[in-house]
Short mmCIF file of the C-alpha atoms (twelve columns), coordinates in Angstrom:
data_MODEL
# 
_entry.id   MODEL 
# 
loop_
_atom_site.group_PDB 
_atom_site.id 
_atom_site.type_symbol 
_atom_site.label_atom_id 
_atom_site.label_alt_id 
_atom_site.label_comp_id 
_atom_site.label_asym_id 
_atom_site.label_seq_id 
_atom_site.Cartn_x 
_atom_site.Cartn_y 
_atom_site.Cartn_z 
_atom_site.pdbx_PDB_model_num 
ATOM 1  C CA . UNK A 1  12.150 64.100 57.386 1 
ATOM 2  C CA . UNK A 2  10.386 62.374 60.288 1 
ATOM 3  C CA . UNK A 3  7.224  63.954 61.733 1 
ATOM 4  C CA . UNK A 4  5.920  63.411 65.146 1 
ATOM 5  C CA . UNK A 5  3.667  60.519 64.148 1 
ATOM 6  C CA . UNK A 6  6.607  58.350 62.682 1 
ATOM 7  C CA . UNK A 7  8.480  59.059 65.724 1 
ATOM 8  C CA . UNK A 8  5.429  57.732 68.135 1 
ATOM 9  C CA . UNK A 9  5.307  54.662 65.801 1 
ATOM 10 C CA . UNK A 10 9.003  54.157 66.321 1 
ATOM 11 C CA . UNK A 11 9.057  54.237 69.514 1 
ATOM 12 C CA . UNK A 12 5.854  52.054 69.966 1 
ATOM 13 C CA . UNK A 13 7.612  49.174 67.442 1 
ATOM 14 C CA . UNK A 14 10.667 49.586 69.680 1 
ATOM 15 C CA . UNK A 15 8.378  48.626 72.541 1 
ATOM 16 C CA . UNK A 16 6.878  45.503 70.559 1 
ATOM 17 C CA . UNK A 17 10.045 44.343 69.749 1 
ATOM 18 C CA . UNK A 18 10.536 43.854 73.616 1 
ATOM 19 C CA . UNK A 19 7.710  41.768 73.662 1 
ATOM 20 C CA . UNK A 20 7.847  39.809 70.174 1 
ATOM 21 C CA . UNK A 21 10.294 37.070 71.704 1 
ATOM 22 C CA . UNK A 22 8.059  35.944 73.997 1 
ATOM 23 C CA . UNK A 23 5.323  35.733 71.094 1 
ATOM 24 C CA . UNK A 24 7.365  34.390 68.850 1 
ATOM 25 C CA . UNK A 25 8.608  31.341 71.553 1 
ATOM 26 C CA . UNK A 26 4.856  30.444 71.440 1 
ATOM 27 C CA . UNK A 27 4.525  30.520 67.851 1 
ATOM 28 C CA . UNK A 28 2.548  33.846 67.323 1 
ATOM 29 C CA . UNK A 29 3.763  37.232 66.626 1 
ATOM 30 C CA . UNK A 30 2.284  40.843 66.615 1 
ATOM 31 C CA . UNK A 31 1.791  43.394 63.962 1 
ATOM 32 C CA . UNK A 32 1.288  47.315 64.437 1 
ATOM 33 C CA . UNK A 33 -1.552 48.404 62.572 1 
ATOM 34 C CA . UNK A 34 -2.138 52.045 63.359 1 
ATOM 35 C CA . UNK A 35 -2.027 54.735 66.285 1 
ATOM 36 C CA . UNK A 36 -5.063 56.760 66.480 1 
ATOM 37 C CA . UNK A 37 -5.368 60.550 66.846 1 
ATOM 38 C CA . UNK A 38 -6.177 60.104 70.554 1 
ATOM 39 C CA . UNK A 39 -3.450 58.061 71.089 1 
ATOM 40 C CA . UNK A 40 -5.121 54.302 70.745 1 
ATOM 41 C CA . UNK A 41 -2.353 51.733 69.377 1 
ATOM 42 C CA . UNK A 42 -4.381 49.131 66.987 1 
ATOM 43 C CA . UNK A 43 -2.460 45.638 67.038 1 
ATOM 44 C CA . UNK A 44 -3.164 42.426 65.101 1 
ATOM 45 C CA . UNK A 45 -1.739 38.888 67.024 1 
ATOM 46 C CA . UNK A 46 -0.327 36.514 64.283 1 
ATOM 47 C CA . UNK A 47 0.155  32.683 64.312 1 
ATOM 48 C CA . UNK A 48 -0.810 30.690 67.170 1 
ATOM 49 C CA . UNK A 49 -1.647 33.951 69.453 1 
ATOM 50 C CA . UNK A 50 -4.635 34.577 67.128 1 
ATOM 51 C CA . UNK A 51 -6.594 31.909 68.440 1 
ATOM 52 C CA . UNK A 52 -5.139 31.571 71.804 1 
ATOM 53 C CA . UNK A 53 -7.687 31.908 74.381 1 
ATOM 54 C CA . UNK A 54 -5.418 33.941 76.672 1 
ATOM 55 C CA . UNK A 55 -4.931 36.458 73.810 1 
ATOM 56 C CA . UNK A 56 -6.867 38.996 75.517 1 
ATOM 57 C CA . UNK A 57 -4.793 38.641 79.224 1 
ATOM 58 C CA . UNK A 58 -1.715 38.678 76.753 1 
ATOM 59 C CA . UNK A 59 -2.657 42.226 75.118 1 
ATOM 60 C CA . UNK A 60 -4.002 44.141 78.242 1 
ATOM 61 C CA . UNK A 61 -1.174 42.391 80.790 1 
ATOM 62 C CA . UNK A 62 1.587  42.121 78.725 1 
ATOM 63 C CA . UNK A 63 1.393  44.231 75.211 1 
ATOM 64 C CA . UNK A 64 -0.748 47.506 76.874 1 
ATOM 65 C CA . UNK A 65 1.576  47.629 80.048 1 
ATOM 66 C CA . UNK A 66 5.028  47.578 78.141 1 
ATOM 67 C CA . UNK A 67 3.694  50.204 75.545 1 
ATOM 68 C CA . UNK A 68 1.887  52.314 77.912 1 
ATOM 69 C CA . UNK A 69 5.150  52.051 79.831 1 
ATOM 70 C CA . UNK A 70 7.489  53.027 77.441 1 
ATOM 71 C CA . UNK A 71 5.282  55.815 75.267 1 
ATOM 72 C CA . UNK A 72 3.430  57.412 78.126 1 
ATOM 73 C CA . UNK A 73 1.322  59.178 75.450 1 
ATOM 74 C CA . UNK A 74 -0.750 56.234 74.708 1 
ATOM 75 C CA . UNK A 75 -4.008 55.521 76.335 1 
ATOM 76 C CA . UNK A 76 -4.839 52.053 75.221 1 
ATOM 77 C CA . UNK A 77 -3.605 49.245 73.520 1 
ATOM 78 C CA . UNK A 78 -6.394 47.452 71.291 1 
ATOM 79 C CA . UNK A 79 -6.484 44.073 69.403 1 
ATOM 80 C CA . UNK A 80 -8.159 43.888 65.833 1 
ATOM 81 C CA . UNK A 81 -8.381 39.953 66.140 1 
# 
């Protein structure tokens, strides 16, 4: 039986996997880590978007906007790495 927190992680994976082509055409990928209590997604960037130096324009322009657009619950959109 799903509860409401594996339904908000569904739905927030659903939105990565909109955006995990374009990572994955420049060698990186992302990684859900967790989803805070007040509604703060944690994400880890994998392969070459871990040291890319537009990493952080990539998470707030491209990964917070399409998750915050598609789960309206969540607040922000934060990057471990």
């Amino acid at each position: 039986m799903l509860d409401t927190s594996d339904i908000l992680y569904e739905r927030v994976e659903k939105a990565l996997e909109e955006i995990r082509p374009f990572l994955i055409a420049d060698g990186g990928d992302i990684e859900l880590v967790s989803i805070s209590e007040d509604f703060i997604v944690y994400i880890k960037l994998k392969g070459a978007c871990e040291s890319c130096r537009m990493s952080a324009s990539t998470v707030k322009a491209g990964v917070e906007s399409t998750v915050k657009a598609a789960v309206s619950e969540i607040q922000k959109v934060v990057a471990l790495n």
